[in-house]
C-alpha positions in Angstrom: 57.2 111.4 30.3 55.2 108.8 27.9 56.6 108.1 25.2 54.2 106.6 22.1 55.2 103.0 20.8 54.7 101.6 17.3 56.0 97.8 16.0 56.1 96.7 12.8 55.8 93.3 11.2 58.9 92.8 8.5 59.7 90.4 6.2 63.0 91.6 5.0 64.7 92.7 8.8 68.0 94.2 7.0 66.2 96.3 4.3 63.9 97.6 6.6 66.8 98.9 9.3 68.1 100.4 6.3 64.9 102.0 5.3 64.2 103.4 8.8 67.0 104.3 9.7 67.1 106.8 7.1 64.1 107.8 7.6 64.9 108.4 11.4 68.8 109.8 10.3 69.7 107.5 13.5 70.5 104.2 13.7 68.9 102.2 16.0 69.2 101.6 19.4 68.8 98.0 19.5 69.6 95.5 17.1 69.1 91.7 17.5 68.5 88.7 14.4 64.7 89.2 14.9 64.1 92.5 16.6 65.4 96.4 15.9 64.2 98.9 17.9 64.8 102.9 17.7 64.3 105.2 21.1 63.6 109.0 19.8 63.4 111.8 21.3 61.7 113.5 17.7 59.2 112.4 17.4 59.5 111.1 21.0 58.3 107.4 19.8 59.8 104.1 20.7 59.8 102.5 17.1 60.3 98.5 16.9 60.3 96.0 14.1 60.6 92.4 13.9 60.7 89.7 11.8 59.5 86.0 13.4 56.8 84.9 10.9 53.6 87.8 11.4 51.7 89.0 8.8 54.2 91.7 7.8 52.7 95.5 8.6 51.4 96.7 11.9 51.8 94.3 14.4 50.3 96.8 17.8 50.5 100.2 18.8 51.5 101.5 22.8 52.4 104.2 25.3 56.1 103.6 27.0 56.1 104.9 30.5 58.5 105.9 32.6 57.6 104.7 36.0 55.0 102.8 38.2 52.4 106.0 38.5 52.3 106.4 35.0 51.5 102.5 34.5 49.5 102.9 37.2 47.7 106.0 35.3 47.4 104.2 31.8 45.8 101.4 33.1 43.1 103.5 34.3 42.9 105.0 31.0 42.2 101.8 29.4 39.7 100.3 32.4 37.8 103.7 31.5 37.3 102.6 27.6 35.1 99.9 28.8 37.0 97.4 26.7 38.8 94.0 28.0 42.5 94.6 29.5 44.7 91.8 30.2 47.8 92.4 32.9 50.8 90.8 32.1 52.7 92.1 35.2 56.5 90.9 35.3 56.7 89.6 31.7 59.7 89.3 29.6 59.2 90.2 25.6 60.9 92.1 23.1 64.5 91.8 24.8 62.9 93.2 27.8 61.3 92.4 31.3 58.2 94.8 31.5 55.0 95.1 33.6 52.4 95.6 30.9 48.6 96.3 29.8 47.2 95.6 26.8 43.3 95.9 24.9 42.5 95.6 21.9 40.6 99.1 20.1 36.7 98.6 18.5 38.9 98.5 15.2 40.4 95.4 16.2 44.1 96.9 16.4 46.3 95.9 19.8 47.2 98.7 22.2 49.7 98.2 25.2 51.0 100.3 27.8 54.0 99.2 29.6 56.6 100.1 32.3 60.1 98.0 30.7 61.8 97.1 34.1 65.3 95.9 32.6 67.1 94.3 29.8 67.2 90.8 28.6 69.1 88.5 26.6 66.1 86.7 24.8 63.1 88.0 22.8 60.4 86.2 25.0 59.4 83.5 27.4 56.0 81.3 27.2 53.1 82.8 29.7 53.5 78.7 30.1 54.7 77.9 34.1 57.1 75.3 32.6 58.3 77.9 29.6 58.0 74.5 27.4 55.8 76.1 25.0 57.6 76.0 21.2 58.9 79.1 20.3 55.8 79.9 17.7 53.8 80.4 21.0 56.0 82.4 22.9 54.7 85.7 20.8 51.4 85.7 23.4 54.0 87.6 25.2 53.3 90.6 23.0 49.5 90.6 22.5 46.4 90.5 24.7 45.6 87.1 25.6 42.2 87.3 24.3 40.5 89.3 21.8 41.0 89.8 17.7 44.3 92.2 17.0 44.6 93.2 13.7 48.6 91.9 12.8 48.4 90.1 15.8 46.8 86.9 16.5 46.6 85.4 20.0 49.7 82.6 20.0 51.2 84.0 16.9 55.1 84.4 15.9 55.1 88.3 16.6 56.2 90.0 19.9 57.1 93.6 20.4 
């Protein structure tokens, strides 16, 4: 089952867990310095935030799958909206190795759909072979690699 995915830009990462997690009346699932990250079941929605330097507000929208044919399903879905889609197939973001998707909407707002494969212990990795990018460009991990994303500039300081 797909679950939908939201991350927000913070600039203040405590007050906002706070904040949403009253909201949600659940703490959340994950919690790193940068990065906290609820998994509910209602409103089924994998909610993230994180605070490494974006433009605070929405940083992208996405649909979580569940397994390969679902991936395999979404990435149809967006090949059928005629818009650009860049594969990022075995790449590690957000505390997490995933196989991933992403466009970017006629608004200019980033949409992924991903299949998260396993935990990991860092936020991200460089798309750079050598991984000896500076940490302010590992966040490409968590956009398309080309196209205008609203909250989300190619090479920026966000990741999911």
């Amino acid at each position: 089952m797909k679950r939908f995915h939201i991350h927000i830009a913070v600039t203040d990462l405590n007050a906002s867990v706070r904040f949403y997690s009253a909201l949600f009346a659940a703490e959340p699932t994950v919690v790193k310095s940068d990065y906290a990250k609820w998994m509910l079941d209602d409103p089924r929605v994998n909610f993230a935030i994180s605070q490494r330097g974006a433009t605070p507000g929405l940083d992208h929208l996405g649909v979580q799958v569940e397994n390969e044919a679902e991936l395999d399903e979404m990435h149809c879905r967006l090949e059928g909206a005629a818009l650009p889609v860049d594969a990022q197939i075995g790449t590690a973001c957000c505390y997490a190795n995933s196989d991933k998707y992403w466009t970017v909407d006629p608004q200019g707002i980033a949409w992924e759909s991903y299949h998260t494969l396993n935990d990991i212990p860092v936020f991200g990795e460089s798309r750079n072979a050598q991984n000896s990018a500076p940490a302010s460009e590992v966040a490409a991990c968590c956009a398309p690699s080309s196209g205008k994303s609203v909250g989300v500039p190619v090479g920026s300081s966000s990741c999911c």
